[in-house]
N, C-alpha and C positions, 0 to 999 in steps of 0.2 A: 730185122726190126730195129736194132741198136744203130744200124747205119741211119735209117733213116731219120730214126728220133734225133742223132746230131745234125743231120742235113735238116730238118725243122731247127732245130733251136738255133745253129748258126743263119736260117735265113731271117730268123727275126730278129737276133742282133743287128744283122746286116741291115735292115729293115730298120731298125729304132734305132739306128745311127746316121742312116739318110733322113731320115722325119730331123731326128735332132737337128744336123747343119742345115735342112731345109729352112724350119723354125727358127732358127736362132739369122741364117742370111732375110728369113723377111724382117723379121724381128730388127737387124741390124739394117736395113736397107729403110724401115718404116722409119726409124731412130733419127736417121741420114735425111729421111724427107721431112720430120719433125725437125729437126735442127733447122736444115735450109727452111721449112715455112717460118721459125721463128726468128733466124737471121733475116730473110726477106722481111718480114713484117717489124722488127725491130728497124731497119732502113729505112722506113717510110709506111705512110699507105698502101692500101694494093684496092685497087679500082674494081669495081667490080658490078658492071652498068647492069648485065641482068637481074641482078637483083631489085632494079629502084622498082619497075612495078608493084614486084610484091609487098617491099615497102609499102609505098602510097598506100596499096589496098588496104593494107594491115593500120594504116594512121588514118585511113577515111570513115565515118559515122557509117551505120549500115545503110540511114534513111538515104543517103547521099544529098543533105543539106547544102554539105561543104563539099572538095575537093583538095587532094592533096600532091603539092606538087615538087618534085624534087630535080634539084639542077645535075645531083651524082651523088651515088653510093659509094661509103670505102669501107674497107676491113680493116681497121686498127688494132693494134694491141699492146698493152703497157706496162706490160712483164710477167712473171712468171705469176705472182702475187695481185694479177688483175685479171677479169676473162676478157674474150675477145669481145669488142662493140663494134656495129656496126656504125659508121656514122655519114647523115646526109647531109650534105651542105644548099645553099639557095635553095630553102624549103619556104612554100609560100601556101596560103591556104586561097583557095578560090571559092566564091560564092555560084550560086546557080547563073547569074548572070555574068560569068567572069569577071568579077570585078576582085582584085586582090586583098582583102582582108586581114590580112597577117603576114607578115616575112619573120624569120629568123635567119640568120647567118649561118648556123652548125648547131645542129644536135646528135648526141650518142645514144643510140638505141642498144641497152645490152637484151639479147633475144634471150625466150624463154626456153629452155631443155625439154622439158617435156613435152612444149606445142610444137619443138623441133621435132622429134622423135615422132610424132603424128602428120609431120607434113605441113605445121602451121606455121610460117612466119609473124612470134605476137611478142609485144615488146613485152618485156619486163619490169624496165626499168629506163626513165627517158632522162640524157641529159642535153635540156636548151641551154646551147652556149652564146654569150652576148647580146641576148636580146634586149632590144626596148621595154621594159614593163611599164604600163600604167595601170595606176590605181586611185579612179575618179569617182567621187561622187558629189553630185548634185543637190542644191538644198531641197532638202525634205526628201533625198531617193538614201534608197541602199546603195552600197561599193559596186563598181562594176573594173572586171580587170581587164587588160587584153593587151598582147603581144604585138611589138613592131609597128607597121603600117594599121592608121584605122582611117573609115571610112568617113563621111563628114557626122553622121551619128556617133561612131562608133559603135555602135549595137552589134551589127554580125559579125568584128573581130572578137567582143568580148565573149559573144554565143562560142565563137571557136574554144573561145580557152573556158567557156563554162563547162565543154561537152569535154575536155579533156579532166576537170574537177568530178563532172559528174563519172566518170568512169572510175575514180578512185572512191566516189564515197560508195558505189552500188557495188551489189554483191558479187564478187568475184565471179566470171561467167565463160569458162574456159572453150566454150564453141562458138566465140570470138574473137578475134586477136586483140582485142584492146581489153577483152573479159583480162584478162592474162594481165592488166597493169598494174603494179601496187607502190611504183615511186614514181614524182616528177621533181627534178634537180634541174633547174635555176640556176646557172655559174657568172661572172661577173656580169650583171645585169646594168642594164642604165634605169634603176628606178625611179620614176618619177609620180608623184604624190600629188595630186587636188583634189582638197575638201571644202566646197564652199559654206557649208554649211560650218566648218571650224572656222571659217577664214585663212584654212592652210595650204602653203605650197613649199615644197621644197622638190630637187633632182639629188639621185643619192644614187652616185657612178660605185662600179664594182662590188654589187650589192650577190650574195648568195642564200637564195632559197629554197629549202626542202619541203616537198607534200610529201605525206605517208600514207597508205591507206594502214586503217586499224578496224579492230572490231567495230566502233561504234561512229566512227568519220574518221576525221584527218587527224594525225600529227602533222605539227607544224616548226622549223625551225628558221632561223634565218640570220646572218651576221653581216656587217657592212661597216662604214664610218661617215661620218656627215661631219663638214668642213662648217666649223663655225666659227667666224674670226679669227681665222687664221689657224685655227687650232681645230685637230682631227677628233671631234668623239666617238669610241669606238662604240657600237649599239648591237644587241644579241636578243635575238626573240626566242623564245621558244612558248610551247604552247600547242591547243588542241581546238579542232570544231568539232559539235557534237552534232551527227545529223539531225535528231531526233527535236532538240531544242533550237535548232539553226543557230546558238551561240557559239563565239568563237572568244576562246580564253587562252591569254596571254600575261607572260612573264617577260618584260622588256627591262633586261639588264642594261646599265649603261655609267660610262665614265669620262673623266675630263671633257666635260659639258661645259663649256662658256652660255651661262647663265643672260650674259648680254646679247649674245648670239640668236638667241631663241624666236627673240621678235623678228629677226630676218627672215624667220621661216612662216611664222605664227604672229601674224597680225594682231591681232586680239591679247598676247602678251602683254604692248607698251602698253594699253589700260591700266597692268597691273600695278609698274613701275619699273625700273631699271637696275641692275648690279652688273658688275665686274665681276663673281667670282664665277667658281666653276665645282662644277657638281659630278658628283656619282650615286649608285643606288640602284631600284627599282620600282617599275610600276607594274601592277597587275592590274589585267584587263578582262570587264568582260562587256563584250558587243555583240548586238545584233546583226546577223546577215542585211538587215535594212538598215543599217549604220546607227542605231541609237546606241549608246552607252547604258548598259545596266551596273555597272558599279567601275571604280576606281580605288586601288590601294597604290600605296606611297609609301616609302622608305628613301630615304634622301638624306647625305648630307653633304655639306662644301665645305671649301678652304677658306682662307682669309680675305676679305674686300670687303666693299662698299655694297650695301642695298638701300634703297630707296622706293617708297610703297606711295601712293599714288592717294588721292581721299578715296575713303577719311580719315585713314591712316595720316596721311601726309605726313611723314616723318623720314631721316636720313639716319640710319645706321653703322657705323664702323664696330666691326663685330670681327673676329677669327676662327667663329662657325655657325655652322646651323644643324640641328637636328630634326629634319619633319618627316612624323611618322603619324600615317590614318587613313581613312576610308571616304569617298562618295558613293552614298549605295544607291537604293531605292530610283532608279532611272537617274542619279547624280542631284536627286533634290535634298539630300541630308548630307552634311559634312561633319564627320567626327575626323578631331585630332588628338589622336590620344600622345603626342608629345609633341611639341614646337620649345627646343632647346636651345637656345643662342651664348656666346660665352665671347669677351671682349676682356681683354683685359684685365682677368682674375676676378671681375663681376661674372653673373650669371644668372638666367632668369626663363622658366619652364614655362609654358603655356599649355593647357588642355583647354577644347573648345566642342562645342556641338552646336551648331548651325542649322534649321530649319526653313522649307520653301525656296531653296537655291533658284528652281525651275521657274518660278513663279513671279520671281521679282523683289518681293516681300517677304527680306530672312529677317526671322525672330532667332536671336542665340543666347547661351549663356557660355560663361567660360570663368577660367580663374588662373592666375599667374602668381609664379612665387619666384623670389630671388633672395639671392644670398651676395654677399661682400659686395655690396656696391659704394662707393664713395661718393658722399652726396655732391663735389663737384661733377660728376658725373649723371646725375640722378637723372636729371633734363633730359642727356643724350639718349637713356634708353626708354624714355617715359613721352610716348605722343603727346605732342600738346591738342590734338583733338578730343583726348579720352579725360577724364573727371578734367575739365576747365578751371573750376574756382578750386579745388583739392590743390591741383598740381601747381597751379599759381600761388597757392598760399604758401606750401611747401619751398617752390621758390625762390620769396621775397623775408620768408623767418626763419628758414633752415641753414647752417650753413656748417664748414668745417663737420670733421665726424665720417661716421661711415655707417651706412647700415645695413648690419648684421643678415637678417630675415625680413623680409616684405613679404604681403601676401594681398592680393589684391582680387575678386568677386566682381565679375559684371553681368549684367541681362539687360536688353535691350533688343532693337528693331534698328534696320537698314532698309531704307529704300532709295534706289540709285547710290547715291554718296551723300547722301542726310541719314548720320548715326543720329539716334537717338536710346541715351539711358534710361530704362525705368527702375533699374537697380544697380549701387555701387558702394561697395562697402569693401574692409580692409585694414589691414596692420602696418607698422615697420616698427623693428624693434633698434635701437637707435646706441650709440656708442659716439660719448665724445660728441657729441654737437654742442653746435648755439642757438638759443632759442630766442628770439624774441615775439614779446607779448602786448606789449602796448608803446605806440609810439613816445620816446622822449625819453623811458627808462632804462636804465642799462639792462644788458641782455644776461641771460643765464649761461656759464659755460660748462662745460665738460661734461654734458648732460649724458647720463644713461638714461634710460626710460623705454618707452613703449608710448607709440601714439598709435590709436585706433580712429577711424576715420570713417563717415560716409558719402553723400555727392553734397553736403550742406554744413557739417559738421567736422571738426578736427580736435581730439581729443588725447593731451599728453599728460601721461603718468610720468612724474620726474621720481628716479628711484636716486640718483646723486647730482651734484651740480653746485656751482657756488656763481654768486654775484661778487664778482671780485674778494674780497676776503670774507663775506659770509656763504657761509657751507649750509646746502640745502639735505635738511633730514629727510622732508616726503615733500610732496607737493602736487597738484595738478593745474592744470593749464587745460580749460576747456573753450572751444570757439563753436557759436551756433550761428547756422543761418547767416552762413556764405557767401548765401546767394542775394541779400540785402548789401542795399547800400552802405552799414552800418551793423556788420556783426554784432553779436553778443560774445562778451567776452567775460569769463567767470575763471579767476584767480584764486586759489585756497592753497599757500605755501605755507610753511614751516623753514625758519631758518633760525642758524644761531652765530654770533662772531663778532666784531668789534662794535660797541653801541654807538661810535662816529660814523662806523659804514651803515648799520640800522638806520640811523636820524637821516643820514643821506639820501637810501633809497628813499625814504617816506619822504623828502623834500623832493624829490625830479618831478620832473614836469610828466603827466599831467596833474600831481597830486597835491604837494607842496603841503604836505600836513606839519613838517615841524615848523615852518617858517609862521605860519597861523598862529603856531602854540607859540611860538617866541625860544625857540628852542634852535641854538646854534650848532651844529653838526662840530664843528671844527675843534668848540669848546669840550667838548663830552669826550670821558672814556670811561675804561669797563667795559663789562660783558654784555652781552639781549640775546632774548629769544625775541624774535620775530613771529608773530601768528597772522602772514600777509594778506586776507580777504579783498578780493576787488572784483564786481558786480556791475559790470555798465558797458552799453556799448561803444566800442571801437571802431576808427577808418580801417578799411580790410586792405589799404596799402599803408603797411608799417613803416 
């Protein structure tokens, strides 16, 4: 019994030491063929023709609309940190009538593991390398896309690449092979854009785009650069469609943008006007699948240069930035800007605006502007001469030297084409250091502080200090009405006090000539005056 029992035990050692080096030489022999398939497949491709049938089948609709046709299969691999993809090259879609609808050059199919393990050949995950894209639409249609070669329609390339959309928005359907798809990658693309309804065109090489499938439709991502005078701005989408709403929302980041460049792509720009500088920022988007725009946000600022705005603006700006931040919602017919910042030269000057009936033709807006440190030889350059006409011409032709402080300026009014029209315009500047003049022929007031308040007809200055050459101004106001006449009104109420030869003086200039009436020699007189200057009559409105 004892013999036996070790003749047992030793045959099972014996036994579980041949299993071992058995195990361990397949194990080392499988190792051996792992290696060699990975040094082979790091070498290159490996061909692999039987496979393209089951390809095709697995990239063909079930209806059998289209067909799908592949020049050769290979087995690629691109490390240890990547799986294996299959990838077909001269892949072409055919229609019922053979006629060729789509080409691409190379796409990578990574296959699916578990439709593997079932027997299925169903992709997973497809990447189109260099294709054509276009993305056209026609006035009044929605976008339609389509890959490579299209037809003289176009129509049955785009159906291809719709039917490859619609299997990423429908629900996952794994006793399909295309059930099984939930990415399409897009790799250096040649995309090309027409919108005729924008008036836009542009081709935008080396472009990369990702579709996702997600619970509720598509993620969307996409990065590229668009050469715009000479200069590359880099452009980054990202973004979602929602099946259920067919809207498609987008965040279009984007940088060193030649602001001039734009109209080469976008017609409809030069309307606006022209600049040299260059921009970055973003836009949010959101669109209809039938190409209409449901709203627009905006974040943007640029560098230093020139803008020029078109009527009825008609104005030229040298500025060192811009700040514009706001919305187009309600299908783009309402424009809120809740910041428009510009800054030149230690001046500076905000804009908020709301804008109604964009769509329509006939915008009614309000809005209102503030600024700070501007220097009134400067005043002109940031102040349109379209906007308050007789204001800014008075300002002009009596302001001069000085700086001012705080401005605030209120408008409301209508646009139709490029005829602004005002129905309200009202407003401040609070004022340092100017000169003022008030009626032709008498000397002007200097070093005025004060505050003028204004509206589209009226110009109304609080003098808080100032003097007429040697007399020193206590209070005083300077009021102008009715601007818009050939003959203002001009209503004078100073206070002043200082040498009674400079007194008798003023009172003698022209138009007044009160001492010389009274027999009263300026030249003769000294001592002190108070001055109590009232003057009531209309004025030429070119001082």
């Amino acid at each position: 019994g004892q013999e036996t029992k070790r003749w047992k035990t030793s045959l099972i050692i014996r036994t579980t030491h041949r299993l071992i080096r058995i195990t361990g030489a397949i194990g080392a022999g499988f190792f051996v063929l792992l290696m060699l398939a990975a040094w082979r497949l790091s070498s290159g491709p490996v061909e692999l023709h039987f496979l393209t049938p089951y390809v095709e089948d697995a990239l063909t609709p079930d209806d059998g609309s289209y067909l799908i046709n592949i020049g050769a299969t290979e087995l690629r691999w691109g490390g240890w940190d990547r799986p294996l993809d299959l990838t077909a090259t001269d892949v072409q879609g055919i229609d019922s009538e053979g006629v060729v609808i789509a080409t691409v050059p190379s796409l990578a199919i990574e296959i699916s593991g578990p439709a593997l393990l079932r027997g299925m050949i169903a992709p997973r995950r497809i990447m189109i390398n260099r294709p054509t894209v276009r993305l056209n639409r026609a006035a009044k249609s929605g976008y339609e896309l389509d890959f490579g070669r299209a037809t003289e329609t176009g129509v049955a390339s785009s159906e291809l690449t719709r039917r490859l959309v619609d299997e990423l928005l429908d629900a996952p359907d794994r006793s399909r092979p295309l059930g099984h798809l939930t990415e399409l990658a897009i790799r250096d693309a040649d995309l090309q854009v027409h919108d005729q309804s924008l008036a836009l065109s542009l081709n935008i090489p080396d472009s990369d785009i990702l579709l996702q499938r997600s619970p509720n439709g598509l993620e969307v991502q996409m990065s590229t650069a668009i050469d715009l005078q000479g200069e590359a701005a880099v452009i980054d989408i990202v973004g979602s469609y929602q099946a259920e709403t067919a809207l498609l929302d987008l965040v279009v980041g984007f940088s060193n943008l030649r602001l001039g460049g734009v109209q080469d792509i976008w017609t409809a720009a030069a309307d606006f006007g022209s600049s040299d500088m260059s921009a970055a920022g973003t836009l949010t988007l959101s669109v209809g699948i039938d190409g209409d725009f449901r709203s627009i946000g905006f974040d943007v600022q640029t560098g230093k240069g020139n803008l020029t705005l078109n009527d009825p603006i008609d104005h030229s700006f040298d500025l060192d930035e811009i700040t514009l931040r706001g919305r187009a919602i309600e299908g783009l017919d309402i424009l809120v800007v809740d910041e428009l910042s510009v800054v030149s030269e230690g001046a500076s000057a905000a804009v908020g605006l709301r804008a109604l009936g964009l769509r329509t033709g006939t915008i009614s807006f309000a809005g209102n502007v503030a600024g700070r440190d501007i220097p009134n030889n400067r005043f002109n350059e940031l102040w349109p001469a379209t906007i308050g006409i007789l204001v800014r011409d008075w300002v002009e032709k009596n302001l001069s030297d000085g700086m001012v402080t705080t401005a605030n300026l209120s408008l409301q009014g209508s646009l139709q084409g490029s005829e602004l029209t005002l129905s309200d315009m009202k407003g401040y500047l609070d004022l340092e250091h100017f000169t003022v003049g008030y009626l032709e022929g008498m000397p002007r007031v200097q070093d005025v502080d004060g505050r003028a308040d204004f509206t589209q007809t009226t110009f109304d200055i609080a003098l808080h200090t100032g003097h007429i050459d040697k007399l020193k101004v206590d209070e005083g106001r300077v009021l102008f009405t009715g601007l818009d006449q050939e003959y203002p009104n001009t209503d004078i109420d100073v206070r002043l006090h200082g040498p009674l030869d400079q007194a008798l003086h003023l009172l003698d200039s022209k138009p007044l000539g009160y001492a010389s009436e009274l027999g009263l020699d300026p030249k003769k007189a000294s001592g002190e005056a108070s001055v109590d200057l009232a003057i009531d009559f209309p004025a030429k409105l070119a001082l």
